[in-house]
TIMIZA-16997 format. One line per field, with one value per residue: residue number from 1; residue in three letters; x, y, z of N, C-alpha, C in turn. Coordinates in steps of 0.02 Angstrom, whole numbers, plus 50000, padded with zeros to 5 digits. Layout:
residues N
seq = (NUM,...)
type = (ALA,...)
n.east = (X,...)
n.north = (Y,...)
n.up = (Z,...)
ca.east = (X,...)
ca.north = (Y,...)
ca.up = (Z,...)
c.east = (X,...)
c.north = (Y,...)
c.up = (Z,...)
end
This chain:
residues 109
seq = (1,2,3,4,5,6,7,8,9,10,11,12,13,14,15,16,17,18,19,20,21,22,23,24,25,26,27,28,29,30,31,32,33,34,35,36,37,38,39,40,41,42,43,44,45,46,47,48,49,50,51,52,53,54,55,56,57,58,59,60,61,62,63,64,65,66,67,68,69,70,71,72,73,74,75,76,77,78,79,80,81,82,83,84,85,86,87,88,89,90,91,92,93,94,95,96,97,98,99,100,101,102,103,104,105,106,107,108,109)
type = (UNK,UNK,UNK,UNK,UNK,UNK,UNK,UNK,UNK,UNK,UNK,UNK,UNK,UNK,UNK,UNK,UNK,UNK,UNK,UNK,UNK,UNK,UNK,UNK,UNK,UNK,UNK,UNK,UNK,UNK,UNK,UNK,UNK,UNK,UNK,UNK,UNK,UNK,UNK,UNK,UNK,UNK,UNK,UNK,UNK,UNK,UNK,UNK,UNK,UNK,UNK,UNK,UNK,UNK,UNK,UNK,UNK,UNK,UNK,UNK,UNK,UNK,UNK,UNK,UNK,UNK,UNK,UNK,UNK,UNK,UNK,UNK,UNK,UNK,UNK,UNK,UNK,UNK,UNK,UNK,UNK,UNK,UNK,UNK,UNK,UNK,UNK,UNK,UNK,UNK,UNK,UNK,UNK,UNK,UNK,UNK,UNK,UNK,UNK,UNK,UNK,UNK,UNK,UNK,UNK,UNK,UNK,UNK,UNK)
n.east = (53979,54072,54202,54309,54298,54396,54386,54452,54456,54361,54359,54384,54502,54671,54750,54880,55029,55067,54938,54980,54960,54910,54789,54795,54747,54731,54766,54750,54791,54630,54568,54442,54390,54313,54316,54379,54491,54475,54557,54682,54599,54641,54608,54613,54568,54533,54555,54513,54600,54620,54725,54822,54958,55107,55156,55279,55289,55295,55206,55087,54958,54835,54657,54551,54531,54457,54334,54214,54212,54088,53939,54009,54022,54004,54049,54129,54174,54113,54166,54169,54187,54232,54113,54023,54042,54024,54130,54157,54248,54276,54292,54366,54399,54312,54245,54227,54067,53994,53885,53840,53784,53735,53749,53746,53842,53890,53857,53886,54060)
n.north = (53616,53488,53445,53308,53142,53014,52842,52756,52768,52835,52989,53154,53194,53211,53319,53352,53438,53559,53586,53531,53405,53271,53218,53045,52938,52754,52608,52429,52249,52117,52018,51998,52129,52294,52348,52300,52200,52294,52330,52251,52122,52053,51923,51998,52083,52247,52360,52531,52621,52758,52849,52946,53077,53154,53325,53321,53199,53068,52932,52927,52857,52734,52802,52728,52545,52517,52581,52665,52778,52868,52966,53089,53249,53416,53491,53430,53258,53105,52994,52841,52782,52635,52594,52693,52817,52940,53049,53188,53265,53423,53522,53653,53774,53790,53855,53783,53742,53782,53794,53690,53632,53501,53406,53248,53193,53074,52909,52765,52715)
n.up = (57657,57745,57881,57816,57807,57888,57869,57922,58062,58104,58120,58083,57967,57998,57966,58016,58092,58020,57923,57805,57739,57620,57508,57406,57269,57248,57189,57255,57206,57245,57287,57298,57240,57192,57063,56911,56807,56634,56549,56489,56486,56602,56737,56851,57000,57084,57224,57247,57367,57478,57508,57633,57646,57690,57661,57605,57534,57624,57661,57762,57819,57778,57733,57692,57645,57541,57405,57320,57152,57101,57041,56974,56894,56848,56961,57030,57110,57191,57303,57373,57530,57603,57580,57639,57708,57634,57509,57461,57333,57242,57127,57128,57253,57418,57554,57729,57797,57666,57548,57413,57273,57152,56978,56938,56808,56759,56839,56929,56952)
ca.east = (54035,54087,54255,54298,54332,54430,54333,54498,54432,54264,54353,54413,54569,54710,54810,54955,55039,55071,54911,54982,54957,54869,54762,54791,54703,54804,54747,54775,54767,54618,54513,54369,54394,54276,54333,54384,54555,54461,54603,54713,54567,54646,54553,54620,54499,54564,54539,54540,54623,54620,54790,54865,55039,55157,55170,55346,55267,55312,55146,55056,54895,54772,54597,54494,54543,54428,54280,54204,54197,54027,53919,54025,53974,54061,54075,54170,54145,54107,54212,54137,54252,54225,54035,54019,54094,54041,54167,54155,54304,54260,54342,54353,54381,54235,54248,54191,53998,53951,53816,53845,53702,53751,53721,53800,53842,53912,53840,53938,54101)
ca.north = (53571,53478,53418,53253,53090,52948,52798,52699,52782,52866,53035,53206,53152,53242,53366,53368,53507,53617,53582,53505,53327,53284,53116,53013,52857,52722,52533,52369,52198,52109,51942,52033,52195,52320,52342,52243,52235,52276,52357,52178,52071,51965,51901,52036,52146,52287,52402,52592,52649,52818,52868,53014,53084,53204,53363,53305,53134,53026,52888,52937,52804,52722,52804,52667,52496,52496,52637,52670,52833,52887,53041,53142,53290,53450,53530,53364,53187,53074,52955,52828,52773,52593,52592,52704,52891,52970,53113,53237,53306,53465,53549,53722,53776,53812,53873,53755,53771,53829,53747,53658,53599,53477,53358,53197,53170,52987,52867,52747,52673)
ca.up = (57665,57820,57871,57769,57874,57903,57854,57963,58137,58102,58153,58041,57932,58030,57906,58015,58139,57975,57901,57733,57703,57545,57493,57333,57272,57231,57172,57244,57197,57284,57261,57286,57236,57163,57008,56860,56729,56573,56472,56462,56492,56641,56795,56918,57034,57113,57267,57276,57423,57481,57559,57653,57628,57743,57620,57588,57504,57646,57666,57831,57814,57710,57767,57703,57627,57473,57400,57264,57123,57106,57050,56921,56877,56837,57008,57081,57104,57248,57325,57428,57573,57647,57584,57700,57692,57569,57526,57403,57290,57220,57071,57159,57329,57456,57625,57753,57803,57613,57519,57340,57224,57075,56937,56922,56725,56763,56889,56983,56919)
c.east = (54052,54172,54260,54318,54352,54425,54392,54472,54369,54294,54359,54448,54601,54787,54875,54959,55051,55011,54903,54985,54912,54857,54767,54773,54752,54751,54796,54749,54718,54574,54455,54341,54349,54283,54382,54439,54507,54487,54651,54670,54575,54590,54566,54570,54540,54520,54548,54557,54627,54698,54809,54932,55061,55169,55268,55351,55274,55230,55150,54982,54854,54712,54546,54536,54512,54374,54261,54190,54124,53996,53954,53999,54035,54083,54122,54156,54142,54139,54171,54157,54225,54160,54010,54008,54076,54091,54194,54217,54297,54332,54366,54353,54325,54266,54194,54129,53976,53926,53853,53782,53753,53741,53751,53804,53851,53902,53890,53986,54132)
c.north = (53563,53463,53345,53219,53050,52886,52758,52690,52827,52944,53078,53163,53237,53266,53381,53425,53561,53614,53556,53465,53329,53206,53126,52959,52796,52653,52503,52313,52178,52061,51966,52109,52231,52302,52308,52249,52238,52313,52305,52125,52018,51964,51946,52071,52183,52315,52458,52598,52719,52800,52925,53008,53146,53260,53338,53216,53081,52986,52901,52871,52798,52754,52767,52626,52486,52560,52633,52755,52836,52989,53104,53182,53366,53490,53487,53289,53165,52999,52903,52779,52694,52586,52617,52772,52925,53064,53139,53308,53362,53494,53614,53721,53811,53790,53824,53798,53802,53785,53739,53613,53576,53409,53329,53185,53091,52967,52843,52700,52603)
c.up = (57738,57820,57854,57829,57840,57922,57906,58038,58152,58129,58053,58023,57988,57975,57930,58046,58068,57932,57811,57700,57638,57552,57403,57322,57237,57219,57201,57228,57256,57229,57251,57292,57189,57079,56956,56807,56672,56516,56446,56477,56544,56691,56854,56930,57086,57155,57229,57353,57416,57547,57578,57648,57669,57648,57573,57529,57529,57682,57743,57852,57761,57754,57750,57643,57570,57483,57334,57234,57103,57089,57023,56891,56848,56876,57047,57073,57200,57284,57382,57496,57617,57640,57630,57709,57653,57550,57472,57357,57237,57164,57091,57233,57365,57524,57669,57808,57723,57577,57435,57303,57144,57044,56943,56843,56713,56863,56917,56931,56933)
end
């Protein structure tokens, strides 16, 4: 494992002087957005966004504008940041520098 980045500025994501921000994915509307309404059938297409948050829940940045889920498996999934990034959400914590080997069960969403 490396440190994850910030598909906004190509660097680390920056956790903050106390080290406790947190990312959550969030949908928006978009014309030409990945993915597709197909639980009410309309014509919308949505983004993922990946966002950071101040431990306290106050919105710090989007780190990329659109991505896609990818590569499910049962150690994590894969996130893929700006077609770009790819950045790996593990079910379990792992010390950075330690090696992971795994299956994907589901392809790309």
């Amino acid at each position: 494992f490396d440190r994850p980045y910030d598909a906004s500025n190509s660097r680390e994501i920056d956790w903050g002087e106390s080290d406790d921000r947190y990312l959550m994915f969030d949908i928006e509307l978009a014309a030409t957005g990945s993915y597709s309404d197909d639980l009410f059938g309309s014509d919308n297409r949505y983004n993922v966004v990946l966002r950071l948050y101040e431990a306290d829940g106050t919105y710090v940045k989007d780190l990329c504008s659109y991505g896609n889920f990818m590569g499910f498996g049962d150690k994590g999934f894969l996130f893929n940041q700006t077609n770009h990034y790819g950045t790996f959400f593990a079910n379990d914590n792992y010390e950075l520098g330690a090696l992971l080997t795994y299956t994907p069960t589901t392809g790309v969403l």
